[in-house]
C-alpha positions as CSV (number, residue, x, y, z in Angstrom):
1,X,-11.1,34.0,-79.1
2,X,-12.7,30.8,-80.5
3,X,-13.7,29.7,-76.9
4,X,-17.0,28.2,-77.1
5,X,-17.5,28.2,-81.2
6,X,-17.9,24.7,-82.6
7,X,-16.4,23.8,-86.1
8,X,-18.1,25.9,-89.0
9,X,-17.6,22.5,-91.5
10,X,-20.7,20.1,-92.4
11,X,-19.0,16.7,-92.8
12,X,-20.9,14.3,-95.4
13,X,-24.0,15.6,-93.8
14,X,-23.5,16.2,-90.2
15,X,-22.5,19.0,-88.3
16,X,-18.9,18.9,-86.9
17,X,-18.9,19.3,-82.9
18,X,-15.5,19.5,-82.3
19,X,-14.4,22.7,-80.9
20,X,-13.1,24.9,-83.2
21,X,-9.2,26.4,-84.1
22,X,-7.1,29.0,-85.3
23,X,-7.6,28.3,-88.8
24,X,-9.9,29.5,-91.2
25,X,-12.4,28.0,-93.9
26,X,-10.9,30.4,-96.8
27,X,-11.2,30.3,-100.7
28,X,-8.3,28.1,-100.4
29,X,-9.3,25.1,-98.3
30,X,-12.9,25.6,-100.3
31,X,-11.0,25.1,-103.7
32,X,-9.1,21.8,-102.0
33,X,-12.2,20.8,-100.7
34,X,-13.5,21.0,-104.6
35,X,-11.2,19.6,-106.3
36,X,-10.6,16.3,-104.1
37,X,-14.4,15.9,-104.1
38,X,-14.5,15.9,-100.0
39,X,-18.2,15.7,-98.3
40,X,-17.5,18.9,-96.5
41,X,-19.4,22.1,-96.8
42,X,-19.5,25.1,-94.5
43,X,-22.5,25.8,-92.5
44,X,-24.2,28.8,-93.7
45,X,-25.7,29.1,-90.4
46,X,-22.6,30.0,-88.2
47,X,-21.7,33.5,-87.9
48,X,-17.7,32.4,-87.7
49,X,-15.2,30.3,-90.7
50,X,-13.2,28.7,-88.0
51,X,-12.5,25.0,-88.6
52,X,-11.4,22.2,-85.9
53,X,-7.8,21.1,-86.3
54,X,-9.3,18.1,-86.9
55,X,-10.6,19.4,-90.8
56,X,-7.4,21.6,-90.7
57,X,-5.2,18.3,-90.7
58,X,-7.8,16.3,-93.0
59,X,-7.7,18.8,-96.0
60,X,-3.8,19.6,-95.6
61,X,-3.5,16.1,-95.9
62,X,-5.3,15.7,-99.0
63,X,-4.2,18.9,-100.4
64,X,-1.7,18.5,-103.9
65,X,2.1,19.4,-103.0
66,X,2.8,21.8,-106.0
67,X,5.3,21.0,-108.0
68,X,8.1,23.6,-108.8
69,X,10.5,23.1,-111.7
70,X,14.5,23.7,-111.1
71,X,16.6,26.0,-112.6
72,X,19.3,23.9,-113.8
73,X,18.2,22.7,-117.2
74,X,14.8,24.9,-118.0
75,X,13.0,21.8,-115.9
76,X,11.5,20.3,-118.7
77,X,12.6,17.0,-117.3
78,X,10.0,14.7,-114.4
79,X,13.4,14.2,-112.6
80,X,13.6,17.4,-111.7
81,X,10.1,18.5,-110.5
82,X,10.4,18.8,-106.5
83,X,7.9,19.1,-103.5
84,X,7.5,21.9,-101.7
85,X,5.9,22.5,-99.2
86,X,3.2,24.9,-98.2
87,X,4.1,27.4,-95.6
88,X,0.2,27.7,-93.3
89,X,0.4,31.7,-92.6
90,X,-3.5,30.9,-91.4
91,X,-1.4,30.1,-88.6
92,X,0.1,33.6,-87.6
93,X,-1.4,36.3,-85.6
94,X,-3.2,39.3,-87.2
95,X,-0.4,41.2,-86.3
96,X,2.1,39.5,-87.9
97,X,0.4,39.4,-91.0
98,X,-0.2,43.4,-91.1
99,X,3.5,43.7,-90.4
100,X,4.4,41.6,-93.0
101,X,1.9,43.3,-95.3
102,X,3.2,46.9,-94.0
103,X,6.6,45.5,-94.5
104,X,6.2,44.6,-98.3
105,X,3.7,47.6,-98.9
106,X,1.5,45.5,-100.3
107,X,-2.0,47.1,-101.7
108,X,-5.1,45.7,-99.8
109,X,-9.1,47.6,-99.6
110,X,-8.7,48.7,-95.7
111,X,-10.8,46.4,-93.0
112,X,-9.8,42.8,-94.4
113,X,-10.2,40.2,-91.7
114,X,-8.0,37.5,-90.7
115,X,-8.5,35.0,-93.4
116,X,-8.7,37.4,-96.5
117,X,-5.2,39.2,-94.9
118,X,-3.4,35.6,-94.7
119,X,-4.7,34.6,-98.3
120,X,-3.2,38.1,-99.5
121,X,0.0,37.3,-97.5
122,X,0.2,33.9,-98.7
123,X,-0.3,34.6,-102.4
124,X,2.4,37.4,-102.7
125,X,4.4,34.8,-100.1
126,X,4.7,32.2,-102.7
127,X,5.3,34.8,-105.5
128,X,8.6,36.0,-104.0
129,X,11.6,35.0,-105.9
130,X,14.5,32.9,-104.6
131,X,17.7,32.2,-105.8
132,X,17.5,28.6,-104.2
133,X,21.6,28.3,-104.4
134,X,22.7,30.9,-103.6
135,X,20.8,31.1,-100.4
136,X,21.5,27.3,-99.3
137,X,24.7,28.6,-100.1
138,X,24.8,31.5,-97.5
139,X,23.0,29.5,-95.2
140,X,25.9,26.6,-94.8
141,X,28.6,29.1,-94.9
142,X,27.1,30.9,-91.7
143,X,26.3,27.5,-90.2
144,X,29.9,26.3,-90.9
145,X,31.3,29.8,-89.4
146,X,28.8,29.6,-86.3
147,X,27.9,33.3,-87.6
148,X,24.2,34.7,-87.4
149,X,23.0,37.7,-89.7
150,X,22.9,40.1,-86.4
151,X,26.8,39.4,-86.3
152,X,27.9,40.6,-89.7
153,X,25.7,44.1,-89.1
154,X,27.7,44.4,-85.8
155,X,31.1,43.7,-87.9
């Protein structure tokens, strides 16, 4: 679908020619593009917000790993911040990301394209509790049985 679109991004001035990708310039990449002070800018002119892997890979680069505390002891402690890592849902089809968002019911204004649907998936993504134990947990138990999910709703 991007076949012939060049990237939408002005870097320190001049006008990215590399062909463009799958991902899109959204609020996010504009706020990482803010806060680390980068000499990009999006060209106003371009009807698209498609960005060259090349960008794609420079601003993930530079983006800030959040930091998440643990559960242990409140996580008031530096030892226990951790990295993790930011899951790109930029990357998924459209139709992924409406059955994800028809899935969780989530509430969005109708017509929302690609870029507005992943920020929305991302957002409520990131907000989804995890009980980090307890799932590593299961995992290592069905990994040390050799058991998949399918097989316990079969049993």
């Amino acid at each position: 679908p991007f076949y012939g679109q060049s990237c939408c991004l002005i870097d320190d001035g001049d006008r990215c020619v590399r062909p463009a990708g799958n991902a899109s310039f959204s609020k996010r990449i504009q706020k990482s593009i803010s806060q680390k002070k980068l000499k990009l800018d999006i060209d106003k002119s371009v009807r698209h917000l498609y960005i060259c892997d090349f960008h794609k890979n420079f601003i993930q680069s530079v983006r800030n790993k959040r930091k998440r505390k643990t559960s242990d002891d409140g996580g008031d402690s530096p030892e226990h911040d951790t990295d993790v890592p930011e899951v790109d849902l930029f990357q998924l089809q459209v139709n992924t990301l409406r059955r994800y968002k028809r899935h969780y019911k989530l509430q969005t204004r109708p017509g929302l394209n690609k870029a507005q649907l992943a920020e929305t998936v991302s957002r409520h993504f990131r907000n989804i509790p995890v009980n980090e134990k307890e799932t590593l947990a299961y995992f290592i138990y069905m990994v040390k049985n050799n058991k998949s999910r399918l097989d316990q709703k079969s049993e």
